[in-house]
C-alpha positions in Angstrom: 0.0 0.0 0.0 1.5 3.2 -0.9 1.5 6.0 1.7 -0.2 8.6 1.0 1.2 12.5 1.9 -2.3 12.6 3.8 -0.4 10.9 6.6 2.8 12.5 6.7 3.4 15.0 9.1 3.5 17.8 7.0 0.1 17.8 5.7 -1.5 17.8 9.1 1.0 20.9 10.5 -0.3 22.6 7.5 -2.1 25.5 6.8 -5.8 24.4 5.1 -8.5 25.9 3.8 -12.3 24.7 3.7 -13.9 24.4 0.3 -16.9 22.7 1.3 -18.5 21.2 4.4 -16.8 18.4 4.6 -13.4 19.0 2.4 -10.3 21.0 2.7 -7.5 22.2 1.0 -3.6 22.5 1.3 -1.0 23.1 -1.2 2.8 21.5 -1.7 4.9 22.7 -4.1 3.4 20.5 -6.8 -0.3 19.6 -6.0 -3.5 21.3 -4.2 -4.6 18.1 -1.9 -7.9 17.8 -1.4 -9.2 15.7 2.1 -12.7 14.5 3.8 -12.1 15.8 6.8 -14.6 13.7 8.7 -13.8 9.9 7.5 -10.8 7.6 8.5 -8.1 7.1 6.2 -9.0 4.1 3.9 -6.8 1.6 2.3 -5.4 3.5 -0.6 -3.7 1.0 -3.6 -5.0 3.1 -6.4 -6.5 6.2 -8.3 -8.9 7.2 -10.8 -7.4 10.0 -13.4 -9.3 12.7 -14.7 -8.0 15.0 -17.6 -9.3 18.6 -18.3 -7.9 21.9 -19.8 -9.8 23.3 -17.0 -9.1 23.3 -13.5 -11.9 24.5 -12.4 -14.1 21.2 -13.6 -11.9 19.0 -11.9 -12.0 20.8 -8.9 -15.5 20.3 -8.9 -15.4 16.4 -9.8 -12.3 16.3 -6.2 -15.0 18.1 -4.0 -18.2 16.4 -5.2 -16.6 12.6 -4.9 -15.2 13.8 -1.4 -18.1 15.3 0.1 -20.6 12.5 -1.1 -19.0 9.8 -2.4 -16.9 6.9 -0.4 -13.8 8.9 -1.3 -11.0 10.4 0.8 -8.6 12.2 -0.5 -7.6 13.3 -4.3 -4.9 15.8 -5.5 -4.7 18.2 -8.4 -1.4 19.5 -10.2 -0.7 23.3 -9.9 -0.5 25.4 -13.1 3.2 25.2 -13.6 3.3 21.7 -13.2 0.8 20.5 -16.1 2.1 18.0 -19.3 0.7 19.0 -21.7 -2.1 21.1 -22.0 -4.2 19.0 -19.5 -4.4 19.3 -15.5 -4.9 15.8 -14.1 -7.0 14.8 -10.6 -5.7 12.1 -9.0 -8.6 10.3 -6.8 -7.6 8.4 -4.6 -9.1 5.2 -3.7 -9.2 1.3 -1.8 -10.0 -0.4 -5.3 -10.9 -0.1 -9.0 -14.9 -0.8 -7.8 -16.2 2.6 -9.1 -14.3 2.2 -12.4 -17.7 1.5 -14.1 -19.8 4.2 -12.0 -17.3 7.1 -12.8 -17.2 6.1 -16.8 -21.6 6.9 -16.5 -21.1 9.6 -14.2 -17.8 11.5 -16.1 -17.4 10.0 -19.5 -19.4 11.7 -21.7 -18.4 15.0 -20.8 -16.9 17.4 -23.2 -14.7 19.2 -20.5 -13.4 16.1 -18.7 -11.6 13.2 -19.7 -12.3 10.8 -17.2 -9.2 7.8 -18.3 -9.2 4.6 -15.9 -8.1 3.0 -13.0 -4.3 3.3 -11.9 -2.9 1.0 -9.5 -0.1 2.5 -7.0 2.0 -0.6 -8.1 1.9 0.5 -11.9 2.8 4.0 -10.6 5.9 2.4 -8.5 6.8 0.5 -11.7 6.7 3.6 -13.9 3.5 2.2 -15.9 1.9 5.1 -17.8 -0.7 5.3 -20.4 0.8 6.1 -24.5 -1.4 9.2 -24.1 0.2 10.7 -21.4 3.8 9.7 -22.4 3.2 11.5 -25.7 3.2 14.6 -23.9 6.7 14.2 -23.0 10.1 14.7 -24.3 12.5 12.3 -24.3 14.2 13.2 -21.3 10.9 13.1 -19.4 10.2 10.3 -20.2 13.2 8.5 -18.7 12.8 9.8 -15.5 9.2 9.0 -16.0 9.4 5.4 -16.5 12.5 4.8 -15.0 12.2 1.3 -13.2 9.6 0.1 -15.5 9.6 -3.7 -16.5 
């Protein structure tokens, strides 16, 4: 199981800010992190990926799944940190159970790009998609995929 920043120390000595009931905010230097505040910390091994051009929508998708879905935590790339012209939402969750209930619920939008289900073991073994690795130079791509098998 990968651990998640949501446990580290830093996240919880950090400053947050509300954005609904339920959720809050807090920033790194790479990703806003989005948390349910009132639910214990799950069994991560995955996430869902979400692709837009606009932040805004995906924000949207992080605090809707939080505040009334089964989720816990999902994370969002900062402006200077896209591939691409595409932010990507990270959600975080125990399995790949909702695969088939985000695809209805996201995948016919125009604005989002809702992809699949990621294991954190493909992450570890520097699995990507072609799509996302076309975004890339070939530089980025080493240290991308670097350890893959």
């Amino acid at each position: 199981m990968l651990k998640h920043m949501v446990t580290t120390e830093w996240f919880h000595k950090s400053k947050k800010s509300a954005v609904s009931k339920n959720v809050v905010k807090t920033d790194d230097s790479y990703w806003h992190w989005y948390t349910r505040i009132s639910k214990s910390e799950p069994k991560i091994t995955g996430k869902y990926l979400f692709f837009s051009k606009q932040k805004e929508e995906l924000e949207k998708i992080a605090v809707e799944e939080l505040e009334n879905g089964e989720f816990f935590l999902a994370k969002l790339n900062k402006k200077q940190h896209k591939k691409g012209t595409n932010y990507v939402l990270c959600l975080y969750f125990r399995d790949d159970s909702r695969k088939k209930e985000l695809a209805r619920k996201y995948g016919n939008s125009s604005k989002i790009q809702y992809r699949y289900w990621k294991s954190d073991e493909d992450t570890f073994k520097g699995k990507y998609s072609e799509q996302f690795l076309a975004t890339l130079s070939p530089e980025e791509k080493k240290i991308w995929t670097k350890g893959a098998t």
